[in-house]
Z-matrix of the N, CA and C atoms (Angstrom, degrees):
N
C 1 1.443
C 2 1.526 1 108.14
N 3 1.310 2 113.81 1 135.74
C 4 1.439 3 109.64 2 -168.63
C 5 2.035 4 99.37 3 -149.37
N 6 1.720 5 105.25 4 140.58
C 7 1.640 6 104.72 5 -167.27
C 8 1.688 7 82.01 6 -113.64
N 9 1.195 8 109.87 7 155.79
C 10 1.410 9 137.31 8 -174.54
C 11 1.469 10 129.01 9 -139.47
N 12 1.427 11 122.42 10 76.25
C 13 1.588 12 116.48 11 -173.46
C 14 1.000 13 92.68 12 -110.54
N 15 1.751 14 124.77 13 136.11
C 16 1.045 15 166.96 14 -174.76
C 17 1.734 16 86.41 15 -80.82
N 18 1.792 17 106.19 16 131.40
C 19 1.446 18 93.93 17 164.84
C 20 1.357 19 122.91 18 -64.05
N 21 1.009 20 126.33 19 -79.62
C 22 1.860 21 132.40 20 163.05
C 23 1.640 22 114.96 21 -20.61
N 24 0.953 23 138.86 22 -22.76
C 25 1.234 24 136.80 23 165.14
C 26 1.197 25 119.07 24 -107.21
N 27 1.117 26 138.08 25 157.87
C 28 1.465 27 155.28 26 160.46
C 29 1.854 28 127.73 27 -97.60
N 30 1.507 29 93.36 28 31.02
C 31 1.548 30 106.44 29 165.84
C 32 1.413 31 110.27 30 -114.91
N 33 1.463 32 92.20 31 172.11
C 34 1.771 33 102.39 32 -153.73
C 35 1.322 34 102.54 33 -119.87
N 36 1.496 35 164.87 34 134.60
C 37 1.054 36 174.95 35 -137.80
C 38 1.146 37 115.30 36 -137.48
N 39 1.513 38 138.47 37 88.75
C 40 1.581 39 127.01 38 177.43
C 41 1.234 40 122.69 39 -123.84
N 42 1.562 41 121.09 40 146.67
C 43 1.357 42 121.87 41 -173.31
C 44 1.771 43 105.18 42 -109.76
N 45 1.174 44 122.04 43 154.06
C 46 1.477 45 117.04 44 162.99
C 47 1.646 46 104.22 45 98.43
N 48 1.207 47 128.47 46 7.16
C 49 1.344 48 118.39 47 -165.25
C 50 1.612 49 119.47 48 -41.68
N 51 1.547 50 114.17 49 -11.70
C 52 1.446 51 97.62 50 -179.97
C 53 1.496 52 105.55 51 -77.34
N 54 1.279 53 137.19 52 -11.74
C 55 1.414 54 149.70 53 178.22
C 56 1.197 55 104.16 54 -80.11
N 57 1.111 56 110.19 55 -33.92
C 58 1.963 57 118.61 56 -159.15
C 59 1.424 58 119.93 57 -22.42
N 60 1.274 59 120.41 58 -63.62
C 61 1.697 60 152.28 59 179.91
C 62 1.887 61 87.03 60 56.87
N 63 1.460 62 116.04 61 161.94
C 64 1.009 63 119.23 62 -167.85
C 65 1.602 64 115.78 63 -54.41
N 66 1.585 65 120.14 64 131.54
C 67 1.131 66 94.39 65 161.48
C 68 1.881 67 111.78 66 -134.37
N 69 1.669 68 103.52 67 24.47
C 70 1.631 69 114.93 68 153.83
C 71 1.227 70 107.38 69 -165.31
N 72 1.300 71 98.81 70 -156.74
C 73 1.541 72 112.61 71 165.43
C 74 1.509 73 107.88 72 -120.39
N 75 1.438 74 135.57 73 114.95
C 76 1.373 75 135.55 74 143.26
C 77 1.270 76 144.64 75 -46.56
N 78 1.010 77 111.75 76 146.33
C 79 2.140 78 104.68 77 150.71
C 80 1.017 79 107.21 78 -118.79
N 81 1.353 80 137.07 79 -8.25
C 82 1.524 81 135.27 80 168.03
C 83 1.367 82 100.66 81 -139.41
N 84 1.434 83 126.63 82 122.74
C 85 1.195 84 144.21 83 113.28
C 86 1.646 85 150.28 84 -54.66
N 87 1.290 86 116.98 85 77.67
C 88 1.911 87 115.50 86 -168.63
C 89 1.386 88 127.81 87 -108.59
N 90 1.055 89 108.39 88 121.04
C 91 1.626 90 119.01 89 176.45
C 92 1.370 91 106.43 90 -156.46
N 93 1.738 92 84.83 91 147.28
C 94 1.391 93 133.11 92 -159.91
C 95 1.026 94 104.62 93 -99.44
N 96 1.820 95 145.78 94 100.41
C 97 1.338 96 140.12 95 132.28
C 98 1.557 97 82.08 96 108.49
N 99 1.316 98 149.18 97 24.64
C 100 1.430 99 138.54 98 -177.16
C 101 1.013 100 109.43 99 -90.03
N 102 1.302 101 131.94 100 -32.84
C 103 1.890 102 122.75 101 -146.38
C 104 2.164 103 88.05 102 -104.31
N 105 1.269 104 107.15 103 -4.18
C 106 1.432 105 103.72 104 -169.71
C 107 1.987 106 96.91 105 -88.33
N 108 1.107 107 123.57 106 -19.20
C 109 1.032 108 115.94 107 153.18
C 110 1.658 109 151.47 108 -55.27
N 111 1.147 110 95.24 109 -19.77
C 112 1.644 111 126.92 110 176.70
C 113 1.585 112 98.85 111 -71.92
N 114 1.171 113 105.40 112 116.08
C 115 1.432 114 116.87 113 155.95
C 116 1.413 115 167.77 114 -71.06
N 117 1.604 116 91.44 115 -22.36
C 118 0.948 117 143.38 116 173.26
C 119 1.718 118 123.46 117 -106.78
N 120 1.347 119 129.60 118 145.93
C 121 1.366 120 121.63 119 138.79
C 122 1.502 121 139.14 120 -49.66
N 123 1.693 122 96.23 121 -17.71
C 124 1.510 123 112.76 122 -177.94
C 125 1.931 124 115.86 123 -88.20
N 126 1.331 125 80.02 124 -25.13
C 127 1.602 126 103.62 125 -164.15
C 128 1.820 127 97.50 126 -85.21
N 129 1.116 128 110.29 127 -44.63
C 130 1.607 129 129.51 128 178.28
C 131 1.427 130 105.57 129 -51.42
N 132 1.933 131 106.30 130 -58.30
C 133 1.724 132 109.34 131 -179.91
C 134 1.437 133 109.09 132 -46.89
N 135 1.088 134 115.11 133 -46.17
C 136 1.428 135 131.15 134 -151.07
C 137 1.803 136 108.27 135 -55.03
N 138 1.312 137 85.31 136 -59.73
C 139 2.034 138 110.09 137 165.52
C 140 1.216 139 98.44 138 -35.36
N 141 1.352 140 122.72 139 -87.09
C 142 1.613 141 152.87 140 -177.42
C 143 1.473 142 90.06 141 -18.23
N 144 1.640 143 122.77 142 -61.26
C 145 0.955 144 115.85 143 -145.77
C 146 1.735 145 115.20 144 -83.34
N 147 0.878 146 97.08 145 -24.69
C 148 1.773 147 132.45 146 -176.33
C 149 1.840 148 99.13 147 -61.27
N 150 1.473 149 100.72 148 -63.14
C 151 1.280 150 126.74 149 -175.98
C 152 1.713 151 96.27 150 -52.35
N 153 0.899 152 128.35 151 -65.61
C 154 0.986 153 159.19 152 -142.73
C 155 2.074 154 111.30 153 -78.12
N 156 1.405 155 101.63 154 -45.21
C 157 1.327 156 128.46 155 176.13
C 158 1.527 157 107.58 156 -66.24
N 159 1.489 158 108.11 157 -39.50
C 160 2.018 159 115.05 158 -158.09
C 161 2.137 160 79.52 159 -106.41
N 162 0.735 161 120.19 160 9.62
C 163 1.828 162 121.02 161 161.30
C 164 1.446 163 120.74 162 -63.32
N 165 1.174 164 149.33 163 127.59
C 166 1.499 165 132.78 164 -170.64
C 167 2.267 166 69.79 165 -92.82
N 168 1.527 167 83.90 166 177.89
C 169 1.534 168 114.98 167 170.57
C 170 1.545 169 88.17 168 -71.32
N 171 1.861 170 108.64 169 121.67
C 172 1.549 171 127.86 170 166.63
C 173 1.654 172 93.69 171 90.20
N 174 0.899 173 119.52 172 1.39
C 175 1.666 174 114.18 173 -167.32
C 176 1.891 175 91.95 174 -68.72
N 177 1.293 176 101.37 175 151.66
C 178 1.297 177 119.38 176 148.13
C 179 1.676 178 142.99 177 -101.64
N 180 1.305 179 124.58 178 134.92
C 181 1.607 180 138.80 179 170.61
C 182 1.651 181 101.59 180 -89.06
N 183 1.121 182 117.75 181 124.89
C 184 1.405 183 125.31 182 -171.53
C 185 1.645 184 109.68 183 -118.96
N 186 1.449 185 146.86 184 80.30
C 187 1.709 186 106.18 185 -171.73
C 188 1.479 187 104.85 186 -145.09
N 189 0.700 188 97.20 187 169.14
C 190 2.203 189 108.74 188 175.37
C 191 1.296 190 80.25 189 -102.76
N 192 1.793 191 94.90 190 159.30
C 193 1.169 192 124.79 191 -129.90
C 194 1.667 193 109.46 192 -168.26
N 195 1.106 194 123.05 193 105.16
C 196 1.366 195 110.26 194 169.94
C 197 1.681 196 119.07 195 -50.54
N 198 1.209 197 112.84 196 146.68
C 199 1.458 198 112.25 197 -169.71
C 200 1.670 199 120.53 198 -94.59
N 201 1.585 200 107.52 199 73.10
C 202 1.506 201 139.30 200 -162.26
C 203 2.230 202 86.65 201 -47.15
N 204 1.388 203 123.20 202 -23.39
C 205 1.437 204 112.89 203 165.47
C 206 1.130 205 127.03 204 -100.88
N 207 1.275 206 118.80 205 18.59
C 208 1.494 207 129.94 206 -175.94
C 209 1.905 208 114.23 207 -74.82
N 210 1.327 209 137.38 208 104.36
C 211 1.666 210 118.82 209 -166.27
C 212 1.208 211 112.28 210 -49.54
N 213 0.969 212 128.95 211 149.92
C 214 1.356 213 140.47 212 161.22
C 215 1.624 214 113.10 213 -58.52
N 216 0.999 215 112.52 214 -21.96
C 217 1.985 216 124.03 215 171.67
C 218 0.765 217 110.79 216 -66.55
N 219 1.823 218 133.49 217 -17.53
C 220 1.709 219 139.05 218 -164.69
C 221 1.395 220 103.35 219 -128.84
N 222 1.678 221 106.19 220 19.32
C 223 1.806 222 103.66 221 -172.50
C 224 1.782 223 94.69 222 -78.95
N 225 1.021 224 133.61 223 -1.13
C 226 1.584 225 137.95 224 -176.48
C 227 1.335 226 122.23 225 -107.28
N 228 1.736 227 103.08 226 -10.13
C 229 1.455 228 95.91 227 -170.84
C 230 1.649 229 91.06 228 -86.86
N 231 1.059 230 150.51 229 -7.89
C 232 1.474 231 146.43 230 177.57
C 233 1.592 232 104.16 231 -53.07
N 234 1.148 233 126.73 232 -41.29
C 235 1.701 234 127.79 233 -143.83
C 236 1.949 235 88.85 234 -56.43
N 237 1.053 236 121.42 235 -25.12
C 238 1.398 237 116.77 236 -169.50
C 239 1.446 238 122.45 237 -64.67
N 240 1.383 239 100.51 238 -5.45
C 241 1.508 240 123.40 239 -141.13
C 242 1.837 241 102.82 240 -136.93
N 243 1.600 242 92.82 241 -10.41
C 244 1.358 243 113.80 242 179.39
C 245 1.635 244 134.68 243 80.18
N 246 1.672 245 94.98 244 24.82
C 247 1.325 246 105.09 245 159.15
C 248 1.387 247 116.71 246 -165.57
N 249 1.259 248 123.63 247 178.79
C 250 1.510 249 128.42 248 171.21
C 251 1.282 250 115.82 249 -158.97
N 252 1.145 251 132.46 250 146.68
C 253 1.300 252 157.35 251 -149.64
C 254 1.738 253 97.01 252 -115.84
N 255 1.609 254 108.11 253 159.52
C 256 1.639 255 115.84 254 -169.43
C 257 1.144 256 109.53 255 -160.87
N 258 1.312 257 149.06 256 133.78
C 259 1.651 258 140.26 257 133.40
C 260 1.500 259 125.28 258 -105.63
N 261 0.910 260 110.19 259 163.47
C 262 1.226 261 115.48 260 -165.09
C 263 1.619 262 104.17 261 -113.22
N 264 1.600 263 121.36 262 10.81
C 265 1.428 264 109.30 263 -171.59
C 266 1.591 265 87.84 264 -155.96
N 267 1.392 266 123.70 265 -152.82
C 268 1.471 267 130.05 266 -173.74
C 269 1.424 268 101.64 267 -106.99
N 270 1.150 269 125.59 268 144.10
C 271 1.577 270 141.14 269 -174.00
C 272 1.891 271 95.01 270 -46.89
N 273 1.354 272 120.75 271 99.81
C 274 1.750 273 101.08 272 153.16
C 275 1.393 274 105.84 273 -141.38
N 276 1.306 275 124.99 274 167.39
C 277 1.158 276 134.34 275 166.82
C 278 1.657 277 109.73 276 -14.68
N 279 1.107 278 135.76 277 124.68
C 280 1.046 279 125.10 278 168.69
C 281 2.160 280 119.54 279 103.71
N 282 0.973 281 65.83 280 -24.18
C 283 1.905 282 87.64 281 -179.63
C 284 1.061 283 97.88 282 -19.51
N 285 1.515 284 138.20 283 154.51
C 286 1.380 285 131.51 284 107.52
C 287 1.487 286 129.69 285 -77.77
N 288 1.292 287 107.33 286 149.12
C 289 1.469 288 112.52 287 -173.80
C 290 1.437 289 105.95 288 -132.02
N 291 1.364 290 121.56 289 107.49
C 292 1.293 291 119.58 290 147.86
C 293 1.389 292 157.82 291 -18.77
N 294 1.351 293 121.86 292 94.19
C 295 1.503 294 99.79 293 -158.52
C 296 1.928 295 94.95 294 -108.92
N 297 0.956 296 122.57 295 122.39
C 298 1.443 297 113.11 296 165.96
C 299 1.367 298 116.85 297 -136.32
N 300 1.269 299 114.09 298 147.66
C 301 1.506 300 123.03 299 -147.98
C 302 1.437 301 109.29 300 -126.69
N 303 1.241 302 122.19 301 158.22
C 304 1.785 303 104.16 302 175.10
C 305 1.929 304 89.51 303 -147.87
N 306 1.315 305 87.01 304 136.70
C 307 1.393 306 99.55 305 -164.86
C 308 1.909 307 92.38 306 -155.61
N 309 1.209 308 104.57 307 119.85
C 310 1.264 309 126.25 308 -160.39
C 311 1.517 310 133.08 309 44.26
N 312 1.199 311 129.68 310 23.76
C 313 1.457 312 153.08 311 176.42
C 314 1.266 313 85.99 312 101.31
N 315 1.352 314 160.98 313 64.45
C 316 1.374 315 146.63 314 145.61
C 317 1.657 316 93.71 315 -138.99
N 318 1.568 317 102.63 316 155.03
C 319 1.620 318 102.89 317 173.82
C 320 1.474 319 108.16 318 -131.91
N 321 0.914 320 104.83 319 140.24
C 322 1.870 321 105.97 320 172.34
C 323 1.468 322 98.98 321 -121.40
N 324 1.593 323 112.05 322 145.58
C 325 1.676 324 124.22 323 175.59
C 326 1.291 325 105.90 324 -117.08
N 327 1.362 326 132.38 325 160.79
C 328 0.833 327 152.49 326 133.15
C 329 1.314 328 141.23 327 -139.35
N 330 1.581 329 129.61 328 163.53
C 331 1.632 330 127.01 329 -153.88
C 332 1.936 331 108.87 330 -101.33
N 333 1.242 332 98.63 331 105.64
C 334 1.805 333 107.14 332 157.55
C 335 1.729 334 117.03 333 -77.71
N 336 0.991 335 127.73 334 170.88
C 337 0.964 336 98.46 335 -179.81
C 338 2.432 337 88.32 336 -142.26
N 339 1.721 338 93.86 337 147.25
C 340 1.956 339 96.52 338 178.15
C 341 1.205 340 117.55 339 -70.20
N 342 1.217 341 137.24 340 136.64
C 343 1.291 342 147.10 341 177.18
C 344 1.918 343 100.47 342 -141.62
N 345 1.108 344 124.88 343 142.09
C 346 1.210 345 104.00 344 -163.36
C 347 1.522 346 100.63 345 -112.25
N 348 1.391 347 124.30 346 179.46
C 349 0.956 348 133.13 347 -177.43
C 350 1.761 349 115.67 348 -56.55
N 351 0.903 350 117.73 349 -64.60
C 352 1.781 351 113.16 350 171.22
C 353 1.464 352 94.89 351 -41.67
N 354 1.092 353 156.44 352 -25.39
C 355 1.736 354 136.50 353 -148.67
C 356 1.400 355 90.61 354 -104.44
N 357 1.808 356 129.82 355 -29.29
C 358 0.993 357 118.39 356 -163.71
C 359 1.564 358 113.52 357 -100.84
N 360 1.589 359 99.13 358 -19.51
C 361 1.524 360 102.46 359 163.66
C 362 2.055 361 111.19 360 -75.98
N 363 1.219 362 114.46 361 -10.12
C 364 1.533 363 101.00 362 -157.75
C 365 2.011 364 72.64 363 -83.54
N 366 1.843 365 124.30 364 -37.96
C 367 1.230 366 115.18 365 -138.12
C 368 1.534 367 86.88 366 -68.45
N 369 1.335 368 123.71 367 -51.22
C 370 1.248 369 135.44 368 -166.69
C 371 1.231 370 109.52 369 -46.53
N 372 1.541 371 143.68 370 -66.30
C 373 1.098 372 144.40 371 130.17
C 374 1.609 373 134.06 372 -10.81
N 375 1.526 374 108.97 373 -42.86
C 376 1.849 375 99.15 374 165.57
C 377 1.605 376 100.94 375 -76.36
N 378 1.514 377 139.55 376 -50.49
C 379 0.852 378 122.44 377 174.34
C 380 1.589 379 129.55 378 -21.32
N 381 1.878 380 110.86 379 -57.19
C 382 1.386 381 115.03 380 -169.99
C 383 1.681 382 105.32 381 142.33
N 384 1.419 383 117.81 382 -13.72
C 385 1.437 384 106.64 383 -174.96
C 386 1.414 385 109.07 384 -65.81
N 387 1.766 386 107.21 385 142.20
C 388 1.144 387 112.29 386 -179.04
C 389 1.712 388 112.53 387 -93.50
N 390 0.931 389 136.29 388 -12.29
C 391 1.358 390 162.25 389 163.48
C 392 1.429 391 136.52 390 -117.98
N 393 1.330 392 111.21 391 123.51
C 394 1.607 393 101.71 392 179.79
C 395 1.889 394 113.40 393 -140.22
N 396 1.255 395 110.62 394 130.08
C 397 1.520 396 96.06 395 -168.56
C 398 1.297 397 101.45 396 -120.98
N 399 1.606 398 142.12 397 130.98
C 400 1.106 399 115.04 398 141.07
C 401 1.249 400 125.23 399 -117.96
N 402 1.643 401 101.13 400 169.60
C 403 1.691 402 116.35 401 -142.00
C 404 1.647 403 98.74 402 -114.29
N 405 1.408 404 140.39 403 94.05
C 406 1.387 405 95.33 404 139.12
C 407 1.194 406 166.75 405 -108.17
N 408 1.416 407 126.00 406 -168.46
C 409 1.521 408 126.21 407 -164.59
C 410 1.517 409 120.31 408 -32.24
N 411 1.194 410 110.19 409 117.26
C 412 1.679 411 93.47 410 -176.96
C 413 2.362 412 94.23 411 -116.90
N 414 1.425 413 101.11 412 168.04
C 415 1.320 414 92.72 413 -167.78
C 416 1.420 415 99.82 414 -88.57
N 417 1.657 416 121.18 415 160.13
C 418 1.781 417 121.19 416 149.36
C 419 1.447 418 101.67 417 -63.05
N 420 1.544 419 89.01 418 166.84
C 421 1.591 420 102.27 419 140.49
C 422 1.089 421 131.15 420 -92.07
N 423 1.517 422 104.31 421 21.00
C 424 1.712 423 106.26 422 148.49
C 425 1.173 424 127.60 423 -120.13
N 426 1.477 425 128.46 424 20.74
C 427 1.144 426 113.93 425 151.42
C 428 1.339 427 108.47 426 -97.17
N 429 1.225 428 127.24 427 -14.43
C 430 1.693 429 128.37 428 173.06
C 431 1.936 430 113.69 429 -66.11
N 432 1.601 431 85.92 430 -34.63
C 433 2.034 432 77.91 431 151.88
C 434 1.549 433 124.49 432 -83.44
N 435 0.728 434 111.27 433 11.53
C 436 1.937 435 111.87 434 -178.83
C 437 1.451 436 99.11 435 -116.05
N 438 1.549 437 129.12 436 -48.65
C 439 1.312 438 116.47 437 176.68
C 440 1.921 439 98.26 438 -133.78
N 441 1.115 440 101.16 439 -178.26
C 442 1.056 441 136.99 440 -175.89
C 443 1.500 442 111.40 441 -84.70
N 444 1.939 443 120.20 442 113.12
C 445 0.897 444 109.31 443 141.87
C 446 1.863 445 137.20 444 -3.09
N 447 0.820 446 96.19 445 -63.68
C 448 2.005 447 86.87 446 176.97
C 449 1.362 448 96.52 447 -80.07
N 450 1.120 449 139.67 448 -31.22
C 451 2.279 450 116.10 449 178.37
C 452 1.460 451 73.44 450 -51.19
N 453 1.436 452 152.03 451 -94.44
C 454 1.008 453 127.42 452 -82.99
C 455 1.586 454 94.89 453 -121.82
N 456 0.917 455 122.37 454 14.20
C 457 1.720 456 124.18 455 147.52
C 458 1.194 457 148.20 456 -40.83
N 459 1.541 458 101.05 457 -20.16
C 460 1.537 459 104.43 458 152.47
C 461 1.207 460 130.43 459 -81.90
N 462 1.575 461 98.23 460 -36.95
C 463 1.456 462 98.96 461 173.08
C 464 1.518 463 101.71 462 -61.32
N 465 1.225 464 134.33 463 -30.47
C 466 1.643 465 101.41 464 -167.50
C 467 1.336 466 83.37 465 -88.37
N 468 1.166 467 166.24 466 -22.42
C 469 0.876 468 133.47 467 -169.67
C 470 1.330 469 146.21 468 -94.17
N 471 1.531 470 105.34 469 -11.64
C 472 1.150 471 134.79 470 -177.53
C 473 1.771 472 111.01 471 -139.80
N 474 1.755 473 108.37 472 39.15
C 475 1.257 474 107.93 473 172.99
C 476 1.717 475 154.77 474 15.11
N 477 0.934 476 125.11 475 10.98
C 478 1.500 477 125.72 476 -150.12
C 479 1.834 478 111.90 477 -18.76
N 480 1.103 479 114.30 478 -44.74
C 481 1.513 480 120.38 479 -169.29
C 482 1.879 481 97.13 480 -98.19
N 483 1.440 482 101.83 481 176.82
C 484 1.178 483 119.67 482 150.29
C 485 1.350 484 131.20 483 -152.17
N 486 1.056 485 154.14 484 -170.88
C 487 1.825 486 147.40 485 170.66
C 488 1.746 487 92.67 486 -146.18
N 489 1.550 488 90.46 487 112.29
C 490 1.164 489 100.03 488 145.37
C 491 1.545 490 118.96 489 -130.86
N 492 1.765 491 103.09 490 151.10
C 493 1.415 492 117.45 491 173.27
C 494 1.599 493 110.66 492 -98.84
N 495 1.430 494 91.26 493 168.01
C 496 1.495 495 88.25 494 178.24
C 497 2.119 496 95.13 495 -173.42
N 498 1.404 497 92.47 496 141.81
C 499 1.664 498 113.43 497 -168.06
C 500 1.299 499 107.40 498 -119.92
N 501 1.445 500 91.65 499 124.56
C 502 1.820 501 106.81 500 175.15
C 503 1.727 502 105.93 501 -62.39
């Protein structure tokens, strides 16, 4: 477990959150791609709960999110976009999912793992959140100057990520 404050900023950097145990009180909580690691429903609460504990009263959890409703038939249409997703078995609790990426002719993968939407609303909810929204991806008007409406049609249409918030 390791904390990370940037001199010039006043944010905090942490690894390990199922270890975490309180170490403040928030009004914003953010992370990127974390809760898709959890393997479990048990492992998921745990996050939730962590997250959830370092929250002041009204605080918010803010994060992207792999998109646990995304088909598995559209895990290929990403590569355009510079990645694609894979399993090797049928979508269940617990899945692993492939993420591999290609970023300058080389690719590195690594494993997320499916938990589905009811598991993440029940975790969010046993935790204590009183609110939970999720959002998805909508485009700028700057990536519509770099490409074209149709490149980016799969992504709206078949999401890979998502952001959801959620309020103590």
């Amino acid at each position: 477990m390791y904390a990370l404050t940037p001199p010039c900023l006043r944010v905090t950097f942490i690894a390990d959150v199922q270890e975490l145990g309180v170490i403040g009180s928030f009004d914003l909580v953010v992370a990127a791609y974390l809760l898709n690691y959890a393997q479990t429903k048990e492992q998921l609460l745990l996050m939730c709960q962590t997250i959830y504990n370092n929250l002041k009263p009204g605080g918010r959890f803010v994060t992207v999110n792999d998109n646990n409703e995304q088909p598995p038939d559209s895990f290929l249409a990403t590569a355009k976009y510079g990645f694609i997703k894979s399993i090797s078995e049928p979508l269940a609790e617990g899945t692993p999912i492939k993420f591999t990426f290609f970023v300058d002719g080389e690719e590195f993968s690594f494993d997320n793992y499916y938990l589905s939407r009811d598991t993440y609303e029940w975790a969010f909810q046993t935790a204590g959140f009183k609110q939970v929204r999720w959002q998805k991806p909508l485009l700028s008007p700057d990536a519509l100057k770099q490409e074209s409406q149709e490149f980016w049609q799969d992504f709206l249409n078949y999401p890979p990520l998502v952001g959801i918030e959620c309020v103590k």
